[in-house]
Biopython code that builds the backbone (N, CA, C, O; Angstrom):
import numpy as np
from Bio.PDB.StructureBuilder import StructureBuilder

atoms = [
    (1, "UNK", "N", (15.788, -87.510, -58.253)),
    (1, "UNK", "CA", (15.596, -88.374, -57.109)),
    (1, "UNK", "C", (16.803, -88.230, -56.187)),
    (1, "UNK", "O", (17.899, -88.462, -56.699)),
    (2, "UNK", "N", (16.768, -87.933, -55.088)),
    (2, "UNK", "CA", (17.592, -88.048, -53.623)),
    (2, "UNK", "C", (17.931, -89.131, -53.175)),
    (2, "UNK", "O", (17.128, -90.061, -53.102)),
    (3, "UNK", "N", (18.926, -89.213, -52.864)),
    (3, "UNK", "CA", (19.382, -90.661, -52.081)),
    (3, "UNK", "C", (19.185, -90.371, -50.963)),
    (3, "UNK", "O", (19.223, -89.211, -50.553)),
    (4, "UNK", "N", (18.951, -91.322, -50.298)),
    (4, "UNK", "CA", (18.434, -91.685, -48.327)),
    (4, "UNK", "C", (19.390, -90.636, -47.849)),
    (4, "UNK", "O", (18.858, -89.675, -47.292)),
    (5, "UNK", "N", (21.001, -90.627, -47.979)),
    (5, "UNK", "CA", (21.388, -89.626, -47.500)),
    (5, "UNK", "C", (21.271, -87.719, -47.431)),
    (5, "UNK", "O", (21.343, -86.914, -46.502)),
    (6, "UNK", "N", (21.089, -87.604, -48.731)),
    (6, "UNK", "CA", (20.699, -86.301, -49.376)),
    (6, "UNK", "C", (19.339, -85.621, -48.673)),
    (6, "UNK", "O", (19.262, -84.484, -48.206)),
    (7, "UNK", "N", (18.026, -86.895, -48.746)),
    (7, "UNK", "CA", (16.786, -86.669, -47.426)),
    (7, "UNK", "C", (17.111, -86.324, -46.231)),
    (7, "UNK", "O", (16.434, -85.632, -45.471)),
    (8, "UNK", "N", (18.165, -86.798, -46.024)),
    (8, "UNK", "CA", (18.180, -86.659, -44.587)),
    (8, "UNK", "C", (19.101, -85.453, -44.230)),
    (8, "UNK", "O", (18.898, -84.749, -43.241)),
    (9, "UNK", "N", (20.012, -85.287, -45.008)),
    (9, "UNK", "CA", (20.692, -84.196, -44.799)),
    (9, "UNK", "C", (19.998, -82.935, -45.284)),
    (9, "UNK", "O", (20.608, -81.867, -45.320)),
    (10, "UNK", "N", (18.673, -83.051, -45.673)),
    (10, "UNK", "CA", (18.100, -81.809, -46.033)),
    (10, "UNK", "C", (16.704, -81.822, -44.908)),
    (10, "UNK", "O", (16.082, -80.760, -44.894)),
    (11, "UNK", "N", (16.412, -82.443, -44.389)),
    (11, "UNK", "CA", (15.742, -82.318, -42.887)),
    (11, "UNK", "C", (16.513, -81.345, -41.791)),
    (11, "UNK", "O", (17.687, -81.164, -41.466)),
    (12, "UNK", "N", (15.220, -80.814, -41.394)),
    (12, "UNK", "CA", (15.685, -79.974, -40.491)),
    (12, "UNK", "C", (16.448, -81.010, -38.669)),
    (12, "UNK", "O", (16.263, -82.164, -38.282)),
    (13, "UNK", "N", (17.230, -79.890, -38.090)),
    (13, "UNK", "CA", (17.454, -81.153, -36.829)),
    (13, "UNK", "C", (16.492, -81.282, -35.903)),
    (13, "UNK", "O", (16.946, -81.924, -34.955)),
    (14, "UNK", "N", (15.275, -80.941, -35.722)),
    (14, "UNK", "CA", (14.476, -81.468, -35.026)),
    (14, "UNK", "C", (14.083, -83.193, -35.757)),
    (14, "UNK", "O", (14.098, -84.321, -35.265)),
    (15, "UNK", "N", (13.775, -82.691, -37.045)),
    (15, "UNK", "CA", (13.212, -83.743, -37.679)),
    (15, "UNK", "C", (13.954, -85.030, -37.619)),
    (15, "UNK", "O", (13.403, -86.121, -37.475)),
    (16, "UNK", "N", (15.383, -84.821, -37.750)),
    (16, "UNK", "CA", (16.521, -85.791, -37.871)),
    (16, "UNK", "C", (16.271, -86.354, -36.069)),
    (16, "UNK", "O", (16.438, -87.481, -35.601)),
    (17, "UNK", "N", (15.929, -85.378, -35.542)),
    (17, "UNK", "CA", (15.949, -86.021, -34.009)),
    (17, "UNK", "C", (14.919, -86.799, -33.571)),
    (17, "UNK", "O", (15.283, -87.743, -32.871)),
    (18, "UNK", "N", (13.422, -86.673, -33.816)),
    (18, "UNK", "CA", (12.705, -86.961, -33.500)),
    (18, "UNK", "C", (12.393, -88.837, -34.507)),
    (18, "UNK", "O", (11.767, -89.787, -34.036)),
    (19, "UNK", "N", (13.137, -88.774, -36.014)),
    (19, "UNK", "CA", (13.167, -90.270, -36.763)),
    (19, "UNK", "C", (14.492, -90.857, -35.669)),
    (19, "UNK", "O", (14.436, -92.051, -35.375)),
    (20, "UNK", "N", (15.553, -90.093, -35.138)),
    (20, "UNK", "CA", (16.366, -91.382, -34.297)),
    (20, "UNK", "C", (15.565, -91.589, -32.955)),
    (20, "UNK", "O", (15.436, -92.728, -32.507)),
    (21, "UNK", "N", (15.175, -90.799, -32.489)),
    (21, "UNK", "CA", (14.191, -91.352, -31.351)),
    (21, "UNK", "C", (13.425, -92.098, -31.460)),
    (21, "UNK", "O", (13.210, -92.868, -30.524)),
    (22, "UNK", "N", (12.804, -92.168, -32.473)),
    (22, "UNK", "CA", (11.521, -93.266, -32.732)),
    (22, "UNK", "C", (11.782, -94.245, -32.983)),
    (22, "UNK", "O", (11.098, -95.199, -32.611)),
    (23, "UNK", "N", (13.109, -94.404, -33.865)),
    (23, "UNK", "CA", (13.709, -95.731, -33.638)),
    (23, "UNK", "C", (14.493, -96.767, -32.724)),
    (23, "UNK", "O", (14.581, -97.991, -32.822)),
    (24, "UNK", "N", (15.023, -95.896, -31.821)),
    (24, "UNK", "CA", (15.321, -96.026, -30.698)),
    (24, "UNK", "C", (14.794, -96.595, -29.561)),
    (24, "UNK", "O", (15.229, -97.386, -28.723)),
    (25, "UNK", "N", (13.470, -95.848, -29.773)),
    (25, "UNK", "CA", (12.380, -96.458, -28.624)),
    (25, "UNK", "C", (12.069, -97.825, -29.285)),
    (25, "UNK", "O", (12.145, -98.893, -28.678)),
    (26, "UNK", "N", (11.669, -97.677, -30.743)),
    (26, "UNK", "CA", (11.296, -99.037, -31.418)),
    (26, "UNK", "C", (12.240, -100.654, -30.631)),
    (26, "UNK", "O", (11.747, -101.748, -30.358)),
    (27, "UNK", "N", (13.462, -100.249, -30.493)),
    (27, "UNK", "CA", (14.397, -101.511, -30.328)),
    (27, "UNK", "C", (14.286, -101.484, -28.681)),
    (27, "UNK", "O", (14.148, -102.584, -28.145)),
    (28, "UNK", "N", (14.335, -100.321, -27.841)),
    (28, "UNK", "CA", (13.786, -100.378, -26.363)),
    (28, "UNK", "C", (12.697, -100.992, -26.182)),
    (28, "UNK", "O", (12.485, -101.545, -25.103)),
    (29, "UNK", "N", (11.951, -101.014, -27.018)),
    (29, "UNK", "CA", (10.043, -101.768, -26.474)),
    (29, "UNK", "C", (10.417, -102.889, -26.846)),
    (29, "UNK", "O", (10.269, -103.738, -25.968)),
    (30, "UNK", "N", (10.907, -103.311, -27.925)),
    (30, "UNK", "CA", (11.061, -104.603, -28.327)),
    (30, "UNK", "C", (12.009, -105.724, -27.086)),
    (30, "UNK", "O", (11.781, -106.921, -26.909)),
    (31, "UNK", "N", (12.872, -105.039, -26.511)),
    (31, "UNK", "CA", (13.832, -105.536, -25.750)),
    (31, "UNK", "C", (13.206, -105.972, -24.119)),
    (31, "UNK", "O", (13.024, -105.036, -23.341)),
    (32, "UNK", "N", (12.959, -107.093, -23.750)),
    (32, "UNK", "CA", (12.901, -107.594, -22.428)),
    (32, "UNK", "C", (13.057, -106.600, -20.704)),
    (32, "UNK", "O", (14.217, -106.584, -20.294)),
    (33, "UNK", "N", (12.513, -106.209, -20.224)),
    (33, "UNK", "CA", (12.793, -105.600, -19.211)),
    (33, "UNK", "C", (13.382, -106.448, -18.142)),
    (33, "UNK", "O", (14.333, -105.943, -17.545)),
    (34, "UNK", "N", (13.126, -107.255, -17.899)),
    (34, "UNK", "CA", (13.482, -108.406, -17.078)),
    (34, "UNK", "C", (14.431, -109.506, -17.583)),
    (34, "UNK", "O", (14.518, -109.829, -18.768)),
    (35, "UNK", "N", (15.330, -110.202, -16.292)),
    (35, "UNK", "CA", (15.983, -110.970, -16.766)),
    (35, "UNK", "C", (15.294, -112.178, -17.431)),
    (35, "UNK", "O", (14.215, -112.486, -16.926)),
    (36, "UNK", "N", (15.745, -112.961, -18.534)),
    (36, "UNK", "CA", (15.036, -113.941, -18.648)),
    (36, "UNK", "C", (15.562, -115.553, -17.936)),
    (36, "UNK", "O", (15.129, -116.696, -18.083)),
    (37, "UNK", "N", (16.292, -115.176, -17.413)),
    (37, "UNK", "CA", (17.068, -116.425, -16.491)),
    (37, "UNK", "C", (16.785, -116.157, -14.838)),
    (37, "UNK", "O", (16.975, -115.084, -14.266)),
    (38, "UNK", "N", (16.408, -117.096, -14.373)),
    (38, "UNK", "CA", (16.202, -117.710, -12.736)),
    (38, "UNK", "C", (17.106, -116.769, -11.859)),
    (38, "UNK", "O", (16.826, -116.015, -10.926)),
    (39, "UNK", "N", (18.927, -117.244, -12.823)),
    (39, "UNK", "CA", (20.206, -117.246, -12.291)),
    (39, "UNK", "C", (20.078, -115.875, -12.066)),
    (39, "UNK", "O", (19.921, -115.572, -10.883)),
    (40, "UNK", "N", (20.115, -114.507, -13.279)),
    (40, "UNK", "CA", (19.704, -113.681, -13.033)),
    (40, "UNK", "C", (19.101, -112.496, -12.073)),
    (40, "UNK", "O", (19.484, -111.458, -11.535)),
    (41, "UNK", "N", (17.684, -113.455, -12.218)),
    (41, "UNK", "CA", (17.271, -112.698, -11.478)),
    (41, "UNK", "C", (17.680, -112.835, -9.579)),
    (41, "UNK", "O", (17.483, -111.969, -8.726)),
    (42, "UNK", "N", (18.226, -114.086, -9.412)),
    (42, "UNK", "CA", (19.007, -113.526, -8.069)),
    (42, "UNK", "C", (20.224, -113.111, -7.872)),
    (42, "UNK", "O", (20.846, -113.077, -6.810)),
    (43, "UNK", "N", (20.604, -112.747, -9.078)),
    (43, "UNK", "CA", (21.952, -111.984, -9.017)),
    (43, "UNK", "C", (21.678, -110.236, -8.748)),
    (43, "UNK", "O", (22.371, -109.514, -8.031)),
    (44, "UNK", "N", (20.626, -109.882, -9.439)),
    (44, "UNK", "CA", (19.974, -108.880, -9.350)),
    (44, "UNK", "C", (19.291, -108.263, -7.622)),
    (44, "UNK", "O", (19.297, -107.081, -7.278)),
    (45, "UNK", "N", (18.860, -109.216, -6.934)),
    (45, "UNK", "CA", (18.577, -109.196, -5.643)),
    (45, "UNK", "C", (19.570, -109.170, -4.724)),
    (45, "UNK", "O", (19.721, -108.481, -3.715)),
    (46, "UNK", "N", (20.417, -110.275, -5.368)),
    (46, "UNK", "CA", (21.908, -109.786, -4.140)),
    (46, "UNK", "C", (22.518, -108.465, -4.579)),
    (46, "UNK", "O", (22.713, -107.663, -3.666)),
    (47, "UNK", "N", (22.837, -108.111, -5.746)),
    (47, "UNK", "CA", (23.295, -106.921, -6.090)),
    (47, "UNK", "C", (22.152, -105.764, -5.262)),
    (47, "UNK", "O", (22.845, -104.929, -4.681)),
    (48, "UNK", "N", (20.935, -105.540, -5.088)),
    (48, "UNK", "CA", (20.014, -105.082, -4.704)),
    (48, "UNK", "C", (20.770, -104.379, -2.958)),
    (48, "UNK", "O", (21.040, -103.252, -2.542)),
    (49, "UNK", "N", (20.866, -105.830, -2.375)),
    (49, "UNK", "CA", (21.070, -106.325, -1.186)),
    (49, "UNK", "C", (22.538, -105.586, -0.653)),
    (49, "UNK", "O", (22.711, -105.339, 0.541)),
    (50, "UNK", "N", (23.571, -105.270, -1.709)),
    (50, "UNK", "CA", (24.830, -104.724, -1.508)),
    (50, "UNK", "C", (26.219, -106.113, -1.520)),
    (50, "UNK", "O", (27.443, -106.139, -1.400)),
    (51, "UNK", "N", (25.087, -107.126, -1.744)),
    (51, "UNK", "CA", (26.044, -108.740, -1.896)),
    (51, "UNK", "C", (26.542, -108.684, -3.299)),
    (51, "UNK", "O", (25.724, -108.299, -4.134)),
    (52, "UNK", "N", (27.685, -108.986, -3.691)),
    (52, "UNK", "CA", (27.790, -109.761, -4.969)),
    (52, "UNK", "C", (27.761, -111.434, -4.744)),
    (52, "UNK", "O", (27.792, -112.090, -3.703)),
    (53, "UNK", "N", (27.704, -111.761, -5.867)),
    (53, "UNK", "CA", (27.826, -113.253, -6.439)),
    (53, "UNK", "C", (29.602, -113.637, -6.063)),
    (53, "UNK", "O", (30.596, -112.916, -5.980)),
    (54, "UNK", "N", (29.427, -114.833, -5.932)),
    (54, "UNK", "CA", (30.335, -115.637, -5.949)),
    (54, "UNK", "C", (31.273, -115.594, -6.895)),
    (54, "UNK", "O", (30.389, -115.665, -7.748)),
    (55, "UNK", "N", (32.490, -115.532, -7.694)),
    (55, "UNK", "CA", (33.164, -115.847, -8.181)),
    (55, "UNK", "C", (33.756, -117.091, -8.646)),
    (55, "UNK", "O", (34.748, -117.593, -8.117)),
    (56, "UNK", "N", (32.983, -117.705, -9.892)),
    (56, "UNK", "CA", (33.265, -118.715, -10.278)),
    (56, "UNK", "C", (32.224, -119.942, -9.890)),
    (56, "UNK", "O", (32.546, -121.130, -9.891)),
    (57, "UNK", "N", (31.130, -119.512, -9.614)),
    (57, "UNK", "CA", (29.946, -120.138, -9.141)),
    (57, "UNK", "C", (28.829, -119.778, -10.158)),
    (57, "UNK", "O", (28.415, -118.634, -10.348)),
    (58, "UNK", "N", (28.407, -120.861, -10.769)),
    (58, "UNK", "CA", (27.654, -120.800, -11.746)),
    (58, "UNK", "C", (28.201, -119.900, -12.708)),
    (58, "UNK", "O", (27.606, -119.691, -13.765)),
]
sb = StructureBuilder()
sb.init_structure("model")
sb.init_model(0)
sb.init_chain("A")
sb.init_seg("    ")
for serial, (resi, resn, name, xyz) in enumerate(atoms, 1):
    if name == "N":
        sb.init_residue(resn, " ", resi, " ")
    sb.init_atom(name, np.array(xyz, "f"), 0.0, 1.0, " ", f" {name:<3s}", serial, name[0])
structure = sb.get_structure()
């Protein structure tokens, strides 16, 4: 029997590439595209705009 490491170090590197990608994407889909705050999302619009935020405001 092989340990998790020994598997993997006997995969070829496509193979090794294509299990970190898939996991990768796994935690990207899972993750929010959008802000989930109000505040956020008009920080995002002034940044858009070429404005920053205030300093020390909210």
């Amino acid at each position: 029997m092989q340990s998790p490491e020994q598997r993997y170090l006997s995969q070829p590197v496509g193979q090794q590439l294509l299990h970190h990608l898939a996991a990768r994407d796994a935690v990207r889909h899972t993750t929010p595209l959008v802000p989930l705050r109000v505040r956020d999302i008009g920080r995002f619009f002034l940044a858009l705009g070429g404005r920053t935020p205030r300093r020390g405001h909210c």
